[in-house]
N, C-alpha and C positions, 0 to 999 in steps of 0.2 A: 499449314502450320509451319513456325520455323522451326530448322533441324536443333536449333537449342533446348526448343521446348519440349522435342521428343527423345531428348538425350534419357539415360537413365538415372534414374535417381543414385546416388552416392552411398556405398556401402557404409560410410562413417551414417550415425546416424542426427540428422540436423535437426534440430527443436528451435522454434520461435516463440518466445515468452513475449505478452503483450501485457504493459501493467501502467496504473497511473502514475506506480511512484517506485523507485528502488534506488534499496541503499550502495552508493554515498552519494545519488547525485539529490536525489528529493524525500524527505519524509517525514509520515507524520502517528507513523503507529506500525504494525510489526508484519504488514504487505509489506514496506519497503524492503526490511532485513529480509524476508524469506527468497522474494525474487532475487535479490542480490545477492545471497548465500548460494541459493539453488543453484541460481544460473553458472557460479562458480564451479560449485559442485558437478553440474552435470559434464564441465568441461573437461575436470578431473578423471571422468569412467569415462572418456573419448569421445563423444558428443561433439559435436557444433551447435555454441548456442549463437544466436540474433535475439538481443533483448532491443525491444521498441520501447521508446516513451514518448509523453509531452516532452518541448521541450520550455520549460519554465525559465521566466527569467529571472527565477529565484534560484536556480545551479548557477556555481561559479564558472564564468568561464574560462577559467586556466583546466577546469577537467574536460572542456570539451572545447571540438576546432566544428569552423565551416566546412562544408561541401560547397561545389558546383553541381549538385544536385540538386533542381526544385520540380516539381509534379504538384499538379490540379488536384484535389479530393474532394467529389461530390458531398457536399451536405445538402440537401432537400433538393431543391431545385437550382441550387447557386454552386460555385466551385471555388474554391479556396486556393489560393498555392500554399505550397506547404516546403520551405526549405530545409535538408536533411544535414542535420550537426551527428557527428564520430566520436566515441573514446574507446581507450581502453584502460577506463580506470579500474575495470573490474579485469581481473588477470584473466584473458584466454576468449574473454567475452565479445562479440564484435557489438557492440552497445549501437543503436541510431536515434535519434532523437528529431521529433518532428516541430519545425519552427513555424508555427500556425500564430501569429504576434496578435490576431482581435481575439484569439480564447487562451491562450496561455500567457499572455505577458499580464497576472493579475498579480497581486498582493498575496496572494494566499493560494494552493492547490484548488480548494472546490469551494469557495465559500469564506467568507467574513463577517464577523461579530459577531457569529452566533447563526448566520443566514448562510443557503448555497447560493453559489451560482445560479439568477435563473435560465440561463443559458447551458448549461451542463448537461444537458439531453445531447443537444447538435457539439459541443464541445469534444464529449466521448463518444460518439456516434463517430467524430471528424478523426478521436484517434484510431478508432476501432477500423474504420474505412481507406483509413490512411493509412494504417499498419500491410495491409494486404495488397495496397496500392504499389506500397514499397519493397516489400518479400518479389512482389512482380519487376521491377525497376532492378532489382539487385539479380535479377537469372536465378532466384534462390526455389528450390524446390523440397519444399519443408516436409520429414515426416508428421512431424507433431508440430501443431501449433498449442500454444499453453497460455491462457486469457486466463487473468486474475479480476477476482472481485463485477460489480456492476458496472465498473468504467469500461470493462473492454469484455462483457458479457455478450455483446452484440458479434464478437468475432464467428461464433459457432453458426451462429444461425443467418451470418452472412455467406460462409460457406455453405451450408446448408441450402442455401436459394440464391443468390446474384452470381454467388461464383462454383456452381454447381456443376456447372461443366467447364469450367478453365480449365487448359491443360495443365498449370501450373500448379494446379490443387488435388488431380488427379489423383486418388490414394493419400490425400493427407490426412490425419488423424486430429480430429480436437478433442482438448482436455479444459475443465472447466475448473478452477479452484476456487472456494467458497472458503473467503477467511473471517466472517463473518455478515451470517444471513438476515440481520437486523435492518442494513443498508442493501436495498434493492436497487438503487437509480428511479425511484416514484417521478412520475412526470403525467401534464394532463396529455390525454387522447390530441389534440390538436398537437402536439410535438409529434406526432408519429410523422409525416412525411417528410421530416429530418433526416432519419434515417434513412432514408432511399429506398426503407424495402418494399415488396409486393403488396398491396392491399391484404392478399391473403393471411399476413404475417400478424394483421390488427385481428385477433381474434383470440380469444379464451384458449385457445389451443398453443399459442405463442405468446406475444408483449401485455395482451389485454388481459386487466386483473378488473372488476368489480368500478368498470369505470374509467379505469387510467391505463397508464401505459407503466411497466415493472419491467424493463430493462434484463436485470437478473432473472428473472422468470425466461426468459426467453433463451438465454446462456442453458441454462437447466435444460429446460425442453431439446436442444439443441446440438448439445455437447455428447463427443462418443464417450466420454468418461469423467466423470465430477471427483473432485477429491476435495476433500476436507481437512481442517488442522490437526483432527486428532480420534481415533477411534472413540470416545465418548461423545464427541461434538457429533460425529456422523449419527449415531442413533437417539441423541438430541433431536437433533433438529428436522430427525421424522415425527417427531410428537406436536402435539397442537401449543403445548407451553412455548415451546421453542421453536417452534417454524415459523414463527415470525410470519403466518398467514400461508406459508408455502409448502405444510408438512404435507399438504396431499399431492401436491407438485413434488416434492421430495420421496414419498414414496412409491410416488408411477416409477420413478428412477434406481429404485434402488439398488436392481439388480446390475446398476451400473454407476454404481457411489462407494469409496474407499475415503476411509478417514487415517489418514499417515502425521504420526504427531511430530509437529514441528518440533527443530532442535537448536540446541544452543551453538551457537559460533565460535567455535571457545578460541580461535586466530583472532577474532576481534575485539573478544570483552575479556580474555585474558589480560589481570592488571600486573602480571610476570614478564608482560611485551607487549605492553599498551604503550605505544609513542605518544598519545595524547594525554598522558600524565607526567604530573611533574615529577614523582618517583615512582618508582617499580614496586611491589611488593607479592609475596607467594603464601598459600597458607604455612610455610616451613618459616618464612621469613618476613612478620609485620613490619619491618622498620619504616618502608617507604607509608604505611598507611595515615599516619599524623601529617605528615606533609601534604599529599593529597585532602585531608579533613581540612587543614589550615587552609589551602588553597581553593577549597567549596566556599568556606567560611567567608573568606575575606569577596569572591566573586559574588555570591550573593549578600553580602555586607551586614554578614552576622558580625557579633563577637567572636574575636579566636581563642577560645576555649578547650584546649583537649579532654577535659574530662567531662565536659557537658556532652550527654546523650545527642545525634544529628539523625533527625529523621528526613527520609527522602520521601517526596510524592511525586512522581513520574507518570505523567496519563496523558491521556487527550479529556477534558475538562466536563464530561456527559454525563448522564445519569447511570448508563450501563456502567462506569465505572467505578461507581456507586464512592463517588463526590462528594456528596450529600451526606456521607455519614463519613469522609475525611473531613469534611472543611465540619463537621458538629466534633471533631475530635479533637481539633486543631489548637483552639483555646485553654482546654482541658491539658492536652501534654505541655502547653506552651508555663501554665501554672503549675504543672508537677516537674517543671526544673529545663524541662529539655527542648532543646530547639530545633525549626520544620524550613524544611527546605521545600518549596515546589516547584516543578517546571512541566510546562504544558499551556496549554489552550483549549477553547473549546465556548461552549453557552458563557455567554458575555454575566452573566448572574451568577454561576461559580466566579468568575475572574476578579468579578469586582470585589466578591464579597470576602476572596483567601487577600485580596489588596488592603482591604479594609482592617481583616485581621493584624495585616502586616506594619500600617501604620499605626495600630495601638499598642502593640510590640514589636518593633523594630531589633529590640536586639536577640528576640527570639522568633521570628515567624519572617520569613521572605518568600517571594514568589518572584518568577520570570517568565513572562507571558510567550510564549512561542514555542518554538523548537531551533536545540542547539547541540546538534552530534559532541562538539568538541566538550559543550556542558554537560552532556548526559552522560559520557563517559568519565570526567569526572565527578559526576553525582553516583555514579557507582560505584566509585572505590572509594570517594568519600566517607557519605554516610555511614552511622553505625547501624540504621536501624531503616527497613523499606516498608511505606506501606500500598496496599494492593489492596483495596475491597470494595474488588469489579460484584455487581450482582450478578454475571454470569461472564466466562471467558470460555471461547472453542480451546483452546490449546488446555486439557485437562489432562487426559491421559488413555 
């Protein structure tokens, strides 16, 4: 072995976050914020972090530069190159980003119209495998590695068996975080030798669920320590309502599952020093908040009305977020005076149908199909009024 390999690990302590999405370079629901907070955060108590991503070519690139870095990454039987993009738009962060252009340069994160990706097994398999490719390329010898959600579930239990004896992993620790156990990575049994790993790994013990292959199942089983959004959600989602099929996989582990409830960013949704508004304002001092309203109003091409009620709806567009009793509401508030702002995406049959609303009242009901940081922020100081009636959220308390 070389004398690098066998150097000692570094008293500061190094953490590598693997995630598919984090804020501000990609997002589409509140994975992005946490790793991006987090990763901040952990840099703040003296840490070294390495956040990995896709790299989509849906980030701007004025936040990230090339490398002369490119490395192979085994997906099934084939090998990919994979070229390594840099920022540091997150303060303190050494951010990488993996430019894989046949699975990342899509239209959308994981999916359109309403459909995933059907490629998204070897997709995230390619970050997850690529992620550890490049921890090895960079001389980095991580205590913790920290894999978010089913995209990069596959990191633990790649450690666990491919790279079981690299010196480079020697003593590393994985941590698995489940920010909602609804979305497993489901994929048929014939995707498994994407992944690269052992035969052994295709079995009810690991990825094999009643059939198919469960991604996130395998993170679980896998991981030296699972954490969760929030001490409710953690003893959720050991029960059969809420295990989403996996409470009994949830509770082999439990003696090694912590629920840490996520927290608010208040450096970044603070509208006291939010640069992405048009005025300022504090709870001591509303004046800036009519200007921000006027400014919702006119972006999604309501009427400018101050004293008219503005309601916000902010989601990703699903049934968990319980849609389906906003968009049955929608008409009702829009006749009791007051006007509905949306913004989000998601099932092509909510989109169409808050559309449909919005052309029979135009100058009270609008939507915007996607996700737009610079509009979500201000649809939060805007609106006077938010609504939220998810059938269930981790982040409780």
């Amino acid at each position: 072995m070389s004398g690098h390999v066998r150097q000692r690990r570094p008293s500061r302590p190094t953490v590598v976050f693997v995630a598919s999405e984090a804020y501000p370079f990609c997002k589409t629901g509140g994975l992005a914020d946490v790793t991006g907070a987090l990763s901040r955060e952990l840099v703040e108590i003296g840490c070294r972090v390495l956040l990995i991503l896709p790299k989509y070519n849906l980030i701007p690139e004025k936040m990230i530069r090339p490398t002369s870095r490119i490395f192979e990454v085994p997906v099934g039987r084939h090998r990919v190159h994979a070229r390594v993009w840099e920022s540091r738009a997150i303060r303190g962060v050494e951010t990488y980003l993996l430019d894989i252009p046949a699975f990342f340069d899509r239209a959308s994160l994981y999916g359109e119209k309403g459909l995933d990706y059907p490629d998204n097994c070897a997709r995230f398999a390619a970050l997850s495998r690529g992620a550890l490719e490049l921890v090895k390329k960079l001389r980095v010898r991580p205590h913790v590695i920290h894999a978010h959600d089913w995209q990069a579930a596959l990191v633990p239990l790649y450690l666990k068996s491919l790279y079981r004896r690299d010196p480079y992993f020697l003593g590393t620790r994985s941590v698995l975080t489940i920010h909602n156990l609804s979305y497993q990575g489901r994929f048929p049994l014939e995707d498994f030798p994407l992944t690269g790993l052992p035969k052994t790994c295709l079995s009810p013990r690991y990825l094999e669920y009643f059939g198919e292959l469960r991604l996130l199942k395998g993170g679980i089983v896998s991981a030296d320590w699972i954490t969760t959004v929030s001490p409710t959600y953690e003893k959720e989602i050991r029960t059969e309502i809420f295990g989403c099929g996996l409470d009994g996989v949830i509770r082999s582990r439990e003696t090694n599952l912590t629920g840490i409830l996520n927290g608010i960013d208040h450096r970044e949704w603070d509208p006291a020093r939010d640069d992405l508004l048009p005025a300022r304002y504090s709870a001591d001092n509303l004046r800036g908040k009519n200007t921000c309203k006027r400014a919702l109003q006119r972006e999604m091409g309501l009427l400018i009305e101050n004293e008219r009620p503005l309601i916000g709806v902010m989601s990703r567009l699903v049934e968990q977020k319980g849609i389906a009793q906003a968009v049955a509401t929608i008409p009702w508030l829009a006749e009791a005076g007051a006007a509905v702002a949306v913004l989000g995406e998601g099932d092509p049959s909510y989109e169409f149908e808050i559309a449909r609303l919005a052309t029979l009242r135009p100058d009270r009901i609008a939507i915007k199909i996607g996700f737009s940081n610079e509009l979500a922020h201000l649809m939060q100081a805007g609106i006077d009024y938010l609504i939220m009636p998810s059938i269930f959220e981790g982040v409780g308390n």
